[in-house]
TORKOLLUM-670692 format. One line per field, with one value per residue (C-alpha): residue number from 1; residue in one letter; x, y, z. Coordinates in steps of 0.5 Angstrom, whole numbers, m for minus. Layout:
BEGIN
pos (NUM|...)
code (A|...)
x (X|...)
y (Y|...)
z (Z|...)
***
This chain:
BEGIN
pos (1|2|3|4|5|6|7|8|9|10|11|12|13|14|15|16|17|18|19|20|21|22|23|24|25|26|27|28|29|30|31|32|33|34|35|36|37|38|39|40|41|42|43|44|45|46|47|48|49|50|51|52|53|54|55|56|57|58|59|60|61|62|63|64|65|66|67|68|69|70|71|72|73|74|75|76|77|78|79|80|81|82|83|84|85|86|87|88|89|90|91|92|93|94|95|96|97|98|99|100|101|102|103|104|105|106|107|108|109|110|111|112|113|114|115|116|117|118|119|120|121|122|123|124|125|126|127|128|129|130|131|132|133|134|135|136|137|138|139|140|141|142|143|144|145|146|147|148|149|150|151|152|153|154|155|156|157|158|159|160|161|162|163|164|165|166|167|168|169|170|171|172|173|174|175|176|177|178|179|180|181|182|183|184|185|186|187|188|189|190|191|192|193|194|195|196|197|198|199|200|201|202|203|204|205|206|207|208|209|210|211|212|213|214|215|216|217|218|219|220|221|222|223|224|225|226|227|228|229|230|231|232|233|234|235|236|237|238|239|240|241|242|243|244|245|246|247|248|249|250|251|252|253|254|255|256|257|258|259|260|261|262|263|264|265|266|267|268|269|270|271|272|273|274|275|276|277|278|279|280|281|282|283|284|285|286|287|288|289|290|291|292|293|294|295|296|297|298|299|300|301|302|303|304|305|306|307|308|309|310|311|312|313|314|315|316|317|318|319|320|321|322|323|324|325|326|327|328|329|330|331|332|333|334|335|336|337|338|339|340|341|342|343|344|345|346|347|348|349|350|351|352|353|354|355|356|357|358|359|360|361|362|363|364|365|366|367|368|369|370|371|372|373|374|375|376|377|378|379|380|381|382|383|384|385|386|387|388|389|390|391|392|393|394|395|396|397|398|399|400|401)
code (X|X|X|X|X|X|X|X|X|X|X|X|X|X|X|X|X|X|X|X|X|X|X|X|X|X|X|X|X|X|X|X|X|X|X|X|X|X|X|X|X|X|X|X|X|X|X|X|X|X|X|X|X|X|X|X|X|X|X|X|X|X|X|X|X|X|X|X|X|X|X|X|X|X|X|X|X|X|X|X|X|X|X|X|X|X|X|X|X|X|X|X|X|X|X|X|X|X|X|X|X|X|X|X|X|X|X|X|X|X|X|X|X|X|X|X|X|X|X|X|X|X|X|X|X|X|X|X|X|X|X|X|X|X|X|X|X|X|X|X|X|X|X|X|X|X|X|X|X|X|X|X|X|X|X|X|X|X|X|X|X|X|X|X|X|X|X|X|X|X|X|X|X|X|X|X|X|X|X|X|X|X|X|X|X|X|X|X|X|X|X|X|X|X|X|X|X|X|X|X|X|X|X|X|X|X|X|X|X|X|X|X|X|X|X|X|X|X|X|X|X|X|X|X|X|X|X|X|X|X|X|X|X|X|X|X|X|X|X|X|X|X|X|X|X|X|X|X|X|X|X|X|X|X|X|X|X|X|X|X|X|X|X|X|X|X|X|X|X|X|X|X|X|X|X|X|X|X|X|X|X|X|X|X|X|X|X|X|X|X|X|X|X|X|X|X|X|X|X|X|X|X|X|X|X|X|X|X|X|X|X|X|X|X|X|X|X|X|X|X|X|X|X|X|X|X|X|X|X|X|X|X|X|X|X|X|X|X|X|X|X|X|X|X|X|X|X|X|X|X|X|X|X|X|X|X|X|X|X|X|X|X|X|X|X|X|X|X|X|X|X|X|X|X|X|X|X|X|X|X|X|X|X|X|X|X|X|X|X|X|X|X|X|X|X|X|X|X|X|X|X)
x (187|192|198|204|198|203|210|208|204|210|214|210|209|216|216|209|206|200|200|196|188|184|180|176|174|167|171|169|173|177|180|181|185|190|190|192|199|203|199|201|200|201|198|191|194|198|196|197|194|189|195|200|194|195|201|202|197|201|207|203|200|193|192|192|191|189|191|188|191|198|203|199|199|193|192|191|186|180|185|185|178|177|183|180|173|176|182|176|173|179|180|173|172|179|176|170|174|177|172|170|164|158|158|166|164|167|167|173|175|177|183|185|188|183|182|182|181|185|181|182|174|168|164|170|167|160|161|166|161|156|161|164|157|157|165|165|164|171|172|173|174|176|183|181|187|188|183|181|173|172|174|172|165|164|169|164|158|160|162|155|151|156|155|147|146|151|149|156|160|165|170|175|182|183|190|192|197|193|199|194|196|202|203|204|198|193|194|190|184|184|186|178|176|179|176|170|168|172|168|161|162|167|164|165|173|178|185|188|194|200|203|209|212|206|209|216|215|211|218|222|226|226|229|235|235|240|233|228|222|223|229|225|223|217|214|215|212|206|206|206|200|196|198|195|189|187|190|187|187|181|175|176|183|184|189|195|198|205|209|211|219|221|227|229|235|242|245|251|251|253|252|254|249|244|243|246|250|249|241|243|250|245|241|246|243|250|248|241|242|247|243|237|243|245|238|237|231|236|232|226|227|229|223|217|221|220|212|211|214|209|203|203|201|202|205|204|209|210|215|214|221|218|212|216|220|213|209|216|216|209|210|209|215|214|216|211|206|209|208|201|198|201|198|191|190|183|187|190|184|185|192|200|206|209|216|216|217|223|225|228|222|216|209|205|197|193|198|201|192|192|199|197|190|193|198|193|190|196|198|191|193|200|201|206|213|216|221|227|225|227|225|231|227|221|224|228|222|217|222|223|215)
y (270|269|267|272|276|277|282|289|289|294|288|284|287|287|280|277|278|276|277|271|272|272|267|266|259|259|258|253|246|245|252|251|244|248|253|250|249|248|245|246|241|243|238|239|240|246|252|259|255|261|264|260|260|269|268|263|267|273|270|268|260|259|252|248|242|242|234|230|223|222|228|227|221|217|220|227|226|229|234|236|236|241|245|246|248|254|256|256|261|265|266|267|272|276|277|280|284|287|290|297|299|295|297|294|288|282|275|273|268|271|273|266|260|254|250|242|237|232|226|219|216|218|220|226|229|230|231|237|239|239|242|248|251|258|257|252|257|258|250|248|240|234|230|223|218|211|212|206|204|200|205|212|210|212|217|221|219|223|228|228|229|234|239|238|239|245|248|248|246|241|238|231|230|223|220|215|211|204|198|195|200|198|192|189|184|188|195|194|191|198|204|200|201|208|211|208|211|218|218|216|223|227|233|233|230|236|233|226|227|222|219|217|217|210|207|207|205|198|197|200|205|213|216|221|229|227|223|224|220|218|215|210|205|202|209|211|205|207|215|212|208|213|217|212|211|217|223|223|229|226|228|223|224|228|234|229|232|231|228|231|233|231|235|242|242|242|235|231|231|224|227|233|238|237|246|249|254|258|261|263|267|269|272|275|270|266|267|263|258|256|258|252|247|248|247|241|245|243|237|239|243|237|233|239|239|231|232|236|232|227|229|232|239|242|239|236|240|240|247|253|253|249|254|259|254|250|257|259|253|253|260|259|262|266|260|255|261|262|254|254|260|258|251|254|258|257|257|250|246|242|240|240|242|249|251|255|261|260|257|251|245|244|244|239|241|235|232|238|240|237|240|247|247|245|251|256|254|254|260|263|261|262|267|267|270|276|273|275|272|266|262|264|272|268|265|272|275|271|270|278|278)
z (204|199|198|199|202|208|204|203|196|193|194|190|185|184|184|180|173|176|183|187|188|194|197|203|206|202|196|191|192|186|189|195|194|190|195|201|200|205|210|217|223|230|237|239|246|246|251|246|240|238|238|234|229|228|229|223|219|219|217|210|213|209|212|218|221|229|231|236|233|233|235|242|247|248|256|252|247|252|254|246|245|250|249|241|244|248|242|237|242|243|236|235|240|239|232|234|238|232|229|231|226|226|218|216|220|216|218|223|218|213|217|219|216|213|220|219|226|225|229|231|230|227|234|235|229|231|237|237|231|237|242|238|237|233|233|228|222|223|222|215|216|218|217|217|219|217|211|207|204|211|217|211|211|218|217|212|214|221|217|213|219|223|216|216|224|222|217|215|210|212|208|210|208|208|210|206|211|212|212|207|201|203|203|195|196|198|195|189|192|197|192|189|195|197|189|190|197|195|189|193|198|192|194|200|199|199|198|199|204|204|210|209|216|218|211|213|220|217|215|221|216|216|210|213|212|206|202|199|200|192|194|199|193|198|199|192|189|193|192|184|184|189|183|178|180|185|181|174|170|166|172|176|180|187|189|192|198|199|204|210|211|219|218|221|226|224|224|222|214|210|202|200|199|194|192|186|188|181|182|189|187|181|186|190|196|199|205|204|201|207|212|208|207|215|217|212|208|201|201|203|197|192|195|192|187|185|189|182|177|180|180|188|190|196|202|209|213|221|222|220|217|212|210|205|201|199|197|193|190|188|185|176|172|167|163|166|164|157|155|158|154|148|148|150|145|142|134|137|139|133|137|134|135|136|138|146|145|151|144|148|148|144|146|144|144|146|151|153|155|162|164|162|164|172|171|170|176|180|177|180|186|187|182|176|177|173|168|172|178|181|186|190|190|193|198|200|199|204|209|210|210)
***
């Protein structure tokens, strides 16, 4: 796998300074993490999922959640366990069926995306462990809902088993969405609870994922296609104590996944449009950027950008619409690039302050270290741009892929 993976390489070499590195499903886990970008969901139930699954990948998608909580009723649950038991099978056999000469044979998970089950108790991962069989090579892990120390601990002490009985590695994604990080009386004594359980199990803990969509409906709220979840001061609140206490840069933080942006059909728009003109006109690229307005992806695209400057990286998403925007978004810039290697020079170990070489801001060493440090390794992962290209050419370039 690799980011962009999906546009013809001529493409991306005309794109990429450093073009996005390749990674397989046994990477290590500070890879990975960073790796996942936008995470897609898709129920449990759906008849042709094997299919969907291909189809996604070959359309540049790296991860994926496969859910049995709640994108499916109560009445489907069993349905969905076993429709994921004869999907996994499907995907594991059209990949054997692939492959022709004994001697080329690669493992069939290479060419998929990085599969998680999003379960609703501890006893389904066992148990689907169990039921997947030889299958379960292609699984990387577990999304756990409603996470706080109380329900984790069942939760990862499934997880550990279902990897030792196994023998495969197997990570879990914690949601956090639990009314009791919500609400102001509780939040505190709960992110104690959630870093000491995550800290306990830290190898196995890939990411955190944010459940924004339960926090507003504890308070009977949705932010329209026109807001952010920034703009919903409750929810902003929360993602910025999740930062505080879960997100450190000092070794102790976790990937922090953004939240999931509900909006993909045209509807009735209240503000004006929220994407300049100017870098699409720049790039020659009107019709898209009207295209995204009339699909209210504008927002989408202000959120990613306010996720980043909060500490978050990567994104929940729930349409494959969304996908291109996230990755294009991830992309370092030549300028990003430029900073970072400036200031982790090994002649300014000792700190102080230079002049960018965009000649527009000053880098400052020790503080500015962790920030360059995240770049580098986003930038592995997701390349870094030529200096002339924009986000707007990776849009175009991945949507034409």
């Amino acid at each position: 796998m690799r980011h962009f993976g999906h546009i013809p390489s001529a493409t991306r070499a005309g794109l990429f300074l450093r073009e996005p590195v390749e990674f397989t499903a046994d990477s290590p886990a500070r890879t990975l993490a960073v790796a996942l970008g936008a995470t897609l969901y898709s129920p449990a139930t759906r008849p042709r999922l094997a299919d969907d699954v291909r189809k996604q990948a070959a359309r540049g998608v790296v991860s994926m959640v496969l859910c049995l909580e709640d994108s499916i009723s109560d009445a489907d649950v069993e349905a969905g366990e076993d429709n994921l038991v004869r999907q996994f099978a499907d995907l594991a056999d059209h990949a054997a069926g692939t492959v022709t000469d004994a001697d080329t044979a690669t493992d069939p998970a290479e060419d998929l995306p990085l599969l998680f089950i999003r379960v609703r108790d501890p006893r389904q991962i066992t148990d689907l462990v169990a039921r997947l069989g030889e299958t379960v090579r292609l699984l990387s892990g577990f999304v756990l809902p409603k996470f706080t120390e109380a329900r984790g601990q069942a939760f990862l002490e499934a997880l550990t088993l279902a990897e030792r009985t196994s023998g495969r590695r197997l990570f879990a994604m914690p949601v956090l969405e639990s009314p009791e990080l919500l609400h102001l009386e509780t939040r505190a004594e709960t992110l104690a609870g959630i870093a000491s359980i995550t800290d306990k199990y830290r190898d196995r803990v890939l990411a955190l994922r944010l459940g924004v969509t339960d926090f507003c409906s504890a308070y009977g709220l949705r932010r329209s296609p026109d807001m952010t979840a920034y703009d919903v001061k409750i929810v902003a609140n929360v993602i910025a104590d999740v930062v505080n206490v879960l997100g450190r840069s000092d070794g102790t933080g976790f990937t922090v996944t953004g939240p999931v942006w509900e909006y993909f059909r045209p509807g009735e728009r209240m503000f004006k449009p929220q994407l300049r003109r100017s870098p699409f006109l720049e790039g020659r690229a009107e019709d898209l950027r009207t295209a995204l307005i009339e699909h209210d992806l504008d927002g989408l695209l202000r959120e990613i950008e306010l996720d980043r400057a909060n500490g978050l990286l990567g994104k929940t998403c729930i349409h494959p619409t969304h996908v291109v925007p996230v990755h294009a978004l991830s992309v370092v810039s030549h300028e990003e690039w430029s900073d970072a290697q400036d200031i982790l020079r090994p002649e300014q170990g000792g700190g102080g302050v230079l002049r960018s070489a965009y000649t527009n801001k000053m880098n400052e060493v020790k503080p500015h270290r962790a920030w360059a440090e995240r770049i580098l390794l986003r930038a592995e992962l997701f390349g870094v741009a030529k200096e002339d290209v924009g986000f707007v050419d990776l849009l175009t370039a991945g949507l034409a892929g």
